[in-house]
C-alpha positions as CSV (number, residue, x, y, z in Angstrom):
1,X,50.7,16.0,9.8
2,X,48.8,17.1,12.9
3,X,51.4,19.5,13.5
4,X,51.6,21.3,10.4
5,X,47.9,21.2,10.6
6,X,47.8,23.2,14.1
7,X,50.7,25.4,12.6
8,X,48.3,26.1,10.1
9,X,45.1,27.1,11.5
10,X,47.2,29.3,13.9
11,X,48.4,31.4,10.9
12,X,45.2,31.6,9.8
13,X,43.6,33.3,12.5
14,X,46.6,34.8,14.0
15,X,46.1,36.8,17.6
16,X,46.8,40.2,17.6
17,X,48.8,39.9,20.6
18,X,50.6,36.8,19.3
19,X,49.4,35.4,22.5
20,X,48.0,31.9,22.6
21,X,45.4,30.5,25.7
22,X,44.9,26.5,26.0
23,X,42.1,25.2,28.0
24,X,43.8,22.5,29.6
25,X,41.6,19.6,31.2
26,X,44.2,17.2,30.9
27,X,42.3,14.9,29.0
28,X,43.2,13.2,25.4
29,X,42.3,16.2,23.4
30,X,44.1,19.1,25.4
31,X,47.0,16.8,26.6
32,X,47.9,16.6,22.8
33,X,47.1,20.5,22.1
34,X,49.5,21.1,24.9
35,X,52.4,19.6,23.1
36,X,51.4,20.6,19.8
37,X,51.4,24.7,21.2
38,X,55.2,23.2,23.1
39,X,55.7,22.6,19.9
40,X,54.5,25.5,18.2
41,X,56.1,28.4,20.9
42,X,59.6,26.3,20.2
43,X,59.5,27.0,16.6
44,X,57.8,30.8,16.4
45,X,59.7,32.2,19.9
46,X,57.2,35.5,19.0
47,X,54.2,33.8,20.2
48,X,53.5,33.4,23.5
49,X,51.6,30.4,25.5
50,X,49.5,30.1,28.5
51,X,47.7,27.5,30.1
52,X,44.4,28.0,32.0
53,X,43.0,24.2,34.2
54,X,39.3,24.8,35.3
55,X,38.4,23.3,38.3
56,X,34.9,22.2,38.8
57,X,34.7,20.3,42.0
58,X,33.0,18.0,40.3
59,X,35.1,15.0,40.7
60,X,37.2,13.4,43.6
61,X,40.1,13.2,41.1
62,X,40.0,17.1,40.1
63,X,42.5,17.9,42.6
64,X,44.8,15.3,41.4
65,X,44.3,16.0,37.5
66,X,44.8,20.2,38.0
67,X,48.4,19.7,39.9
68,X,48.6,17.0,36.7
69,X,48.3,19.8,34.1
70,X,50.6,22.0,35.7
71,X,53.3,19.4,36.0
72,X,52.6,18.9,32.3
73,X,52.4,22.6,31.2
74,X,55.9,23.3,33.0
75,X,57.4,20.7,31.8
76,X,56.7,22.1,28.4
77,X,57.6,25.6,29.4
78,X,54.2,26.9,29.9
79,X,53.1,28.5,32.9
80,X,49.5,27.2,33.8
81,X,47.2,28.9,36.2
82,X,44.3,27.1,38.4
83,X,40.4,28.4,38.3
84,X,38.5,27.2,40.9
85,X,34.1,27.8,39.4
86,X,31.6,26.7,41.4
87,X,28.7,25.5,39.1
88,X,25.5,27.1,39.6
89,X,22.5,24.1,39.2
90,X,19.0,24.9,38.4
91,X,16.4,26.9,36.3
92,X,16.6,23.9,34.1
93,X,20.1,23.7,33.0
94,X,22.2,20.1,32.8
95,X,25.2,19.7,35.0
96,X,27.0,19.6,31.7
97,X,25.6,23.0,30.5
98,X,26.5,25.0,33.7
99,X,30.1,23.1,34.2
100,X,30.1,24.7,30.3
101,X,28.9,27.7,31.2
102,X,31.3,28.1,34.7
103,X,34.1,27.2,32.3
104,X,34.2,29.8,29.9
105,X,33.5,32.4,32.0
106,X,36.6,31.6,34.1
107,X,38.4,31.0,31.0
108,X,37.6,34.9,30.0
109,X,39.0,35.8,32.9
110,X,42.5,35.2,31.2
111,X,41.6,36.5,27.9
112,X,43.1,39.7,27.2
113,X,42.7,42.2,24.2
114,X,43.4,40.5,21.1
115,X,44.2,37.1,22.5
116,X,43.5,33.5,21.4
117,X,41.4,31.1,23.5
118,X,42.3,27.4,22.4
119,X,39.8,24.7,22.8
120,X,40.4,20.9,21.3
121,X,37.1,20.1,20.3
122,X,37.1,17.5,16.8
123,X,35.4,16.5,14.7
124,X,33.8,13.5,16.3
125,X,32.9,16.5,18.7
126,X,31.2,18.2,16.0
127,X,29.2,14.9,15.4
128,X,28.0,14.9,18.7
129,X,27.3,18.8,18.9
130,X,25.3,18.4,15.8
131,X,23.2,15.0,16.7
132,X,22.3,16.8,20.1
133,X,21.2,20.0,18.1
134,X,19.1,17.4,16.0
135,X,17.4,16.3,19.1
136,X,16.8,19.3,20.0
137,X,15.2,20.4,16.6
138,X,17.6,23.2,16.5
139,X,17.5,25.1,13.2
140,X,20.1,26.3,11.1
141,X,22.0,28.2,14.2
142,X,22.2,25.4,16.2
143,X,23.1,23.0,13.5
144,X,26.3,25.2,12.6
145,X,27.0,23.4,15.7
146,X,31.1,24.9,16.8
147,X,32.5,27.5,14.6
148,X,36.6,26.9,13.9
149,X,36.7,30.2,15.2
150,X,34.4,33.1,17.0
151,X,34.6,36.3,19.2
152,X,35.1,35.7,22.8
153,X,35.9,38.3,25.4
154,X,38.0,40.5,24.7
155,X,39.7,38.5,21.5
156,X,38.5,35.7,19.7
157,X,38.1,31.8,20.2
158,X,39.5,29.2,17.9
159,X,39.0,25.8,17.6
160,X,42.5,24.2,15.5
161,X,41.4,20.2,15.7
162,X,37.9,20.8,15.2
163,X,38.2,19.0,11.1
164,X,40.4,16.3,12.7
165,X,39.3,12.9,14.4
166,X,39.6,11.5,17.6
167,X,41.9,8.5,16.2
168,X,44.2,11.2,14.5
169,X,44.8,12.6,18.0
170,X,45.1,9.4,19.7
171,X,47.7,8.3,17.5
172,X,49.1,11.7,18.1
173,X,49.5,11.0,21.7
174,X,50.5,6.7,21.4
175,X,53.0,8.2,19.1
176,X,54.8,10.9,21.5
177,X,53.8,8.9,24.5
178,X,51.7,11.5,26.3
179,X,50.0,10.7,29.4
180,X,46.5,12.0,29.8
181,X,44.0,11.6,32.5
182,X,40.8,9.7,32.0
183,X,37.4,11.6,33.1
184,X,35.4,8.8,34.6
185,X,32.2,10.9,33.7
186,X,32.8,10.2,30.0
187,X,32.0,6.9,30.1
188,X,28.8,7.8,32.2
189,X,26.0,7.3,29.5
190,X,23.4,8.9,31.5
191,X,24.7,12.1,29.7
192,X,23.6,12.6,26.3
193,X,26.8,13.0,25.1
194,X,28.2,10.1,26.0
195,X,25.8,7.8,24.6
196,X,26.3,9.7,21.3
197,X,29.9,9.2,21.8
198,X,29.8,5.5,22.9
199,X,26.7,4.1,21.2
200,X,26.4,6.3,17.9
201,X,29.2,7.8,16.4
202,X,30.9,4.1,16.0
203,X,27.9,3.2,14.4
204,X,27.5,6.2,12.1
205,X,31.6,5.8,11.2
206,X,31.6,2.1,10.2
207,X,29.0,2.5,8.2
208,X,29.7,5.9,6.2
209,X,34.0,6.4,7.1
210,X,33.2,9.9,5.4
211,X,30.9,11.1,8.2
212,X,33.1,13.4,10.0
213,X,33.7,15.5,6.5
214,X,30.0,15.4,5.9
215,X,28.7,16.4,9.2
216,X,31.8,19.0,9.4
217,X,30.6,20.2,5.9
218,X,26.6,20.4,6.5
219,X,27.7,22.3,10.1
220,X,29.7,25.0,7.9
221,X,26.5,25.7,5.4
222,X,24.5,26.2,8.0
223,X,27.1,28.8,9.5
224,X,27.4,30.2,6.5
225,X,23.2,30.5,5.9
226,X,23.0,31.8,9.5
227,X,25.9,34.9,8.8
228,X,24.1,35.4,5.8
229,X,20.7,36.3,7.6
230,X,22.3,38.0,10.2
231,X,24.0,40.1,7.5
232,X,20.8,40.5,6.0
233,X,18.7,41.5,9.4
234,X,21.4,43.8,10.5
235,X,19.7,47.2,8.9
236,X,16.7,46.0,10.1
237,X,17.7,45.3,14.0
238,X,19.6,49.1,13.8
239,X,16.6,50.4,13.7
240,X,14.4,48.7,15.6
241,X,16.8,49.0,18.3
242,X,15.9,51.4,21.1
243,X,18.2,53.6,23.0
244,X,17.0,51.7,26.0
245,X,17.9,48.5,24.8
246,X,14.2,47.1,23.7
247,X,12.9,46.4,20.5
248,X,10.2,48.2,18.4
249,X,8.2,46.3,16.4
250,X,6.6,47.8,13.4
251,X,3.0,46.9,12.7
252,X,3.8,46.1,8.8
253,X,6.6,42.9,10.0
254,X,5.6,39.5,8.5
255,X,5.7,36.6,11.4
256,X,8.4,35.0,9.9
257,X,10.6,38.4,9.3
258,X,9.5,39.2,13.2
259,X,10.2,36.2,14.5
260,X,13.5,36.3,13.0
261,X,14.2,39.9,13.5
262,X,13.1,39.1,17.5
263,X,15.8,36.0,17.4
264,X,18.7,37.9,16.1
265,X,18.1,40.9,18.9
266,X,17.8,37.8,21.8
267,X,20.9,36.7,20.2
268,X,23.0,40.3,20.3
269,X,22.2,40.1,24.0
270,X,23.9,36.6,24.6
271,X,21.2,34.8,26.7
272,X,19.8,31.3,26.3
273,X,17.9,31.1,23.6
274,X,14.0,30.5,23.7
275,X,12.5,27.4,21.4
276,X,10.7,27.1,18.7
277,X,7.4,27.5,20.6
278,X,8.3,30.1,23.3
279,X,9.7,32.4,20.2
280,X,5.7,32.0,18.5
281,X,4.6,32.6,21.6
282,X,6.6,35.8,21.8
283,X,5.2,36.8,18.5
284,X,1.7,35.9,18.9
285,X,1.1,36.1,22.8
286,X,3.0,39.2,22.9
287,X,3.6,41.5,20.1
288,X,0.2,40.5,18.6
289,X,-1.9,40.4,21.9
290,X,-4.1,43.5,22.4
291,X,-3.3,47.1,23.1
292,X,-4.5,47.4,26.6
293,X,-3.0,43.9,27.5
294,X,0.2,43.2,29.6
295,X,1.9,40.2,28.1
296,X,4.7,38.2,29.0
297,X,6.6,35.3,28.1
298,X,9.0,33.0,30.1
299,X,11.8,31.1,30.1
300,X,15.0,29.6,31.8
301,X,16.0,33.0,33.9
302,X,14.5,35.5,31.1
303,X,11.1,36.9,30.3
304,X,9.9,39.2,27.3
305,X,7.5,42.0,27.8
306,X,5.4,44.5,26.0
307,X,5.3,48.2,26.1
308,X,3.8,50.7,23.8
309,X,4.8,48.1,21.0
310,X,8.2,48.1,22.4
311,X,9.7,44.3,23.2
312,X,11.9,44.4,26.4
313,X,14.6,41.7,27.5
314,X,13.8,41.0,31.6
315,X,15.6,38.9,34.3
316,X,12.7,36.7,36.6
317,X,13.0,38.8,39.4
318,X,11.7,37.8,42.8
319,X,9.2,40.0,44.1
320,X,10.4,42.8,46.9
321,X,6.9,44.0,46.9
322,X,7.1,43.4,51.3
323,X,10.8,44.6,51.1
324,X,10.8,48.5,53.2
325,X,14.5,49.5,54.8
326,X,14.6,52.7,56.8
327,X,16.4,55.8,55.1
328,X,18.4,58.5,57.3
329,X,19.1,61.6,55.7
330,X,22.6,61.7,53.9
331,X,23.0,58.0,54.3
332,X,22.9,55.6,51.3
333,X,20.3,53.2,51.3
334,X,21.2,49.9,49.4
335,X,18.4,48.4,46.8
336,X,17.8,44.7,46.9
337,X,18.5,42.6,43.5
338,X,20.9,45.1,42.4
339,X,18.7,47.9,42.2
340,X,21.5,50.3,43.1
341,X,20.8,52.9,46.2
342,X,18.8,55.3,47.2
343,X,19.7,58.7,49.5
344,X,17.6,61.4,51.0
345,X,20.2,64.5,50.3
346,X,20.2,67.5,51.9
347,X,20.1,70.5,50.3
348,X,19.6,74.3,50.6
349,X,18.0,74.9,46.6
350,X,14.1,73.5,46.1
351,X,13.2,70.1,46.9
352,X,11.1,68.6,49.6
353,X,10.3,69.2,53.4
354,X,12.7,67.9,56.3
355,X,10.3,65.2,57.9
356,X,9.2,65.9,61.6
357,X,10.8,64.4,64.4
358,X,7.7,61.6,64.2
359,X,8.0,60.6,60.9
360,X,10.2,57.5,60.4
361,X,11.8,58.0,56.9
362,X,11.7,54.6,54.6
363,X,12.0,53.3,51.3
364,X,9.3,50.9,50.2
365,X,8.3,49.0,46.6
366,X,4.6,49.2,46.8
367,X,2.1,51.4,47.8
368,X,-1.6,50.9,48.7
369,X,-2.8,54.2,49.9
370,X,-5.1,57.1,49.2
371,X,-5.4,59.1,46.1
372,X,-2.2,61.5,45.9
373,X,-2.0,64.9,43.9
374,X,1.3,64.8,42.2
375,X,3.3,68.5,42.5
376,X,2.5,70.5,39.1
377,X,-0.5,68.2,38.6
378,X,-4.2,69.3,39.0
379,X,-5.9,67.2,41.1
380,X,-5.8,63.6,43.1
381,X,-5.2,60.4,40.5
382,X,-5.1,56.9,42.2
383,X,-1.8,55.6,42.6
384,X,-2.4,53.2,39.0
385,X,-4.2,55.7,37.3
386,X,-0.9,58.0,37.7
387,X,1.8,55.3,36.7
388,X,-0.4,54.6,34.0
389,X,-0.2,58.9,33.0
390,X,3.5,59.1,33.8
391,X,4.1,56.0,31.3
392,X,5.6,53.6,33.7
393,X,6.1,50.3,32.4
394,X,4.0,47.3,34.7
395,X,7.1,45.5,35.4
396,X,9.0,48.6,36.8
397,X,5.7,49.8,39.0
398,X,7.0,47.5,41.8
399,X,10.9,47.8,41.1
400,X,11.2,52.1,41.9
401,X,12.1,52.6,45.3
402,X,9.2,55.0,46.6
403,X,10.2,57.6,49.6
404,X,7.5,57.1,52.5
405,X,7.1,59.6,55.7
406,X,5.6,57.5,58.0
407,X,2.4,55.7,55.8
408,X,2.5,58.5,53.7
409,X,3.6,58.7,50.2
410,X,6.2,61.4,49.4
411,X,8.1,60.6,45.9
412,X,8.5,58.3,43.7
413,X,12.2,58.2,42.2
414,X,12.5,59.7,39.1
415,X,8.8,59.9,38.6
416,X,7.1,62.4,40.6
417,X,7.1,64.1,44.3
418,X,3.8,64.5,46.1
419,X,2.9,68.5,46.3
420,X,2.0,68.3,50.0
421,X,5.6,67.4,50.6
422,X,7.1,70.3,48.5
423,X,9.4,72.9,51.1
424,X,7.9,76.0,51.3
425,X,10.7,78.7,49.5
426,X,11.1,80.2,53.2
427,X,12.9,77.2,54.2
428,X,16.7,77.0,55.1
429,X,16.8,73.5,54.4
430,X,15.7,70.6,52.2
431,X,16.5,67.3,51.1
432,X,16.1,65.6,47.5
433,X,14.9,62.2,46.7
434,X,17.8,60.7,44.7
435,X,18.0,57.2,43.0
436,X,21.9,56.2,41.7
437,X,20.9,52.7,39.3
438,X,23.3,50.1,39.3
């Protein structure tokens, strides 16, 4: 039955390279998907199956359980390959979320064009998933919980167990006497997860046997509801979409059609979603907070700003106001926090002056100086007063690398070029401020 299943949900979402990818932890779950995709490859010789162990470092035993998988993988006439992540800890995310997050993006690594990722998440999974979205007081999209199947890199992501319980698989294994490895963090019921899994779920099932269909069911209505507003915001997000990525916000937008309209653009760009009250906060800290104002909201690695009623997506940067390197003409200068580099090029066409012998050429961030008189400009402006002219968001006023001759100001890239610094058309020789972005 759980064959014939599999064999099922495979036609049904076929790959368009017939090429099949199993995440293979070597527990329960993937131990059995492993033999079921044996199995399957056996039977439909056009298909093709690969194996991918992810190796977190997170256990002693990892080292033991990967050369486990690929004992198991060639012994079924799979080839398996090792991925050693390293998980990145902080900015508020769980060990389990970034082991999550590691995992997949190693996993992509191995997803080609029109390939199938395989994942054996069930349904007492889904159970879990949706409980911890409860917690959360996640909406609709977080109580469609795990799709059966979804995009993912560069082909799609598909879940074949996800409507079948953990027994049914255990049986699956007793019954073709499979070994699997035991994680010893699953029985750890620090994580949330596990005390769902150990203290919950057996709860939930003895007293309603149907909860698995139920929760399975409520998780696919709200799917469905969620790809139903997406469908119906799509016109709208076209075009508010700017070329530049940010989002204009028309005045006439209801707070519930903007807040919405904001969620679905933060979603297109695949970060970590903001909560319930960071997204109101968005909406009435930022897009409604006064003209002249210069608003912001935070969160995990991510901030949202304001701009001429355009909302821009932002990484936390740290601040490189101090940062200065010295430039040499015709030598790339690297920018810090991928920034890209700078050069100072010579040239024989206009541009600016050679700097004297005793003018140590750098590149700088900031810049507290005297009023300047930009070239085709009349008149000095202070240094704010012209980023304000020039239209130069706040957030990028200490992020353009600025071209200094000594303490003086001589360009700013892409913006302007100081007239005093402008060759004279007599001269054999000049260089040009250039900025290549990342």
């Amino acid at each position: 039955m759980l064959y014939s299943h599999f064999c099922h949900q495979i036609f049904a979402y076929p790959p368009r390279t017939q090429r099949l990818v199993l995440a293979l932890s070597g527990g329960l779950d993937s131990r059995v998907m492993l033999d079921l995709l044996a199995r399957f490859t056996r039977q439909y010789p056009d298909y093709h199956a690969h194996a991918v162990y992810v190796h977190h470092g997170l256990s002693f035993n990892a080292d033991t359980w990967a050369q486990q998988c690929v004992s198991w993988a060639m012994a079924s006439g799979i080839e398996c390959d090792i991925e050693r992540v390293h998980c990145e800890l902080g900015g508020g995310a769980s060990v389990e979320q970034a082991a999550r997050d590691a995992r997949y993006q190693a996993l992509s690594n191995h997803i080609q064009a029109g390939d199938t990722l395989l994942t054996a998440q069930h349904a007492d999974d889904q159970i879990e998933t949706v409980l911890l979205a409860l917690k959360r007081g996640s909406g609709p999209a977080g109580l469609a919980a795990m799709p059966v199947l979804t995009t993912f890199a560069q082909g799609q992501h598909l879940r074949p167990l996800l409507t079948i319980s953990r027994a049914d698989i255990e049986a699956y294994g007793t019954q073709h006497q499979l070994q699997w490895v035991e994680d010893e963090s699953n029985q750890d019921q620090r994580y949330d997860r596990n005390f769902i899994r150990h203290q919950i779920t057996p709860l939930l099932n003895d007293r309603w046997p149907g909860i698995r269909k139920a929760v399975s069911r409520s998780a696919y209505l709200c799917g469905e509801q969620e790809g139903l507003l997406e469908e119906l915001l799509s016109f709208h997000l076209q075009s508010a979409l700017q070329t530049d990525g940010s989002l204009l916000i028309s005045e006439n937008l209801s707070a519930r059609l903007g807040m919405a309209l904001i969620r679905q653009w933060l979603k297109q760009q695949a970060v970590i979603m903001p909560s319930l009250a960071q997204l109101e906060q968005i909406w009435f800290n930022v897009v409604q907070a006064k003209v002249d104002a210069n608003p912001q909201v935070c969160w995990q690695q991510y901030q949202v700003r304001r701009y001429q009623q355009q909302l821009y997506l932002l990484e936390q940067w740290v601040d490189i106001s101090d940062w200065r390197q010295q430039l040499l003409i015709d030598k790339p200068c690297q920018l810090p926090q991928t920034l890209g580099h700078v050069c100072l090029q010579q040239q024989s066409q206009a541009g600016l002056r050679l700097p004297h012998a005793d003018e140590m050429v750098s590149v700088r961030f900031d810049y507290l100086g005297p009023e300047i008189k930009p070239q085709g400009r009349s008149g000095k402006r202070k240094f704010k007063k012209l980023l304000q002219e020039y239209q130069v968001p706040s957030w990028l006023r200490r992020r353009t690398p600025m071209l200094f001759y000594g303490e003086q100001l001589v360009a700013m890239a892409d913006v302007f070029v100081v007239d005093e610094f402008i060759a004279p058309a007599t001269a054999t020789s000049k260089v040009q401020f250039k900025w290549q972005r990342s």
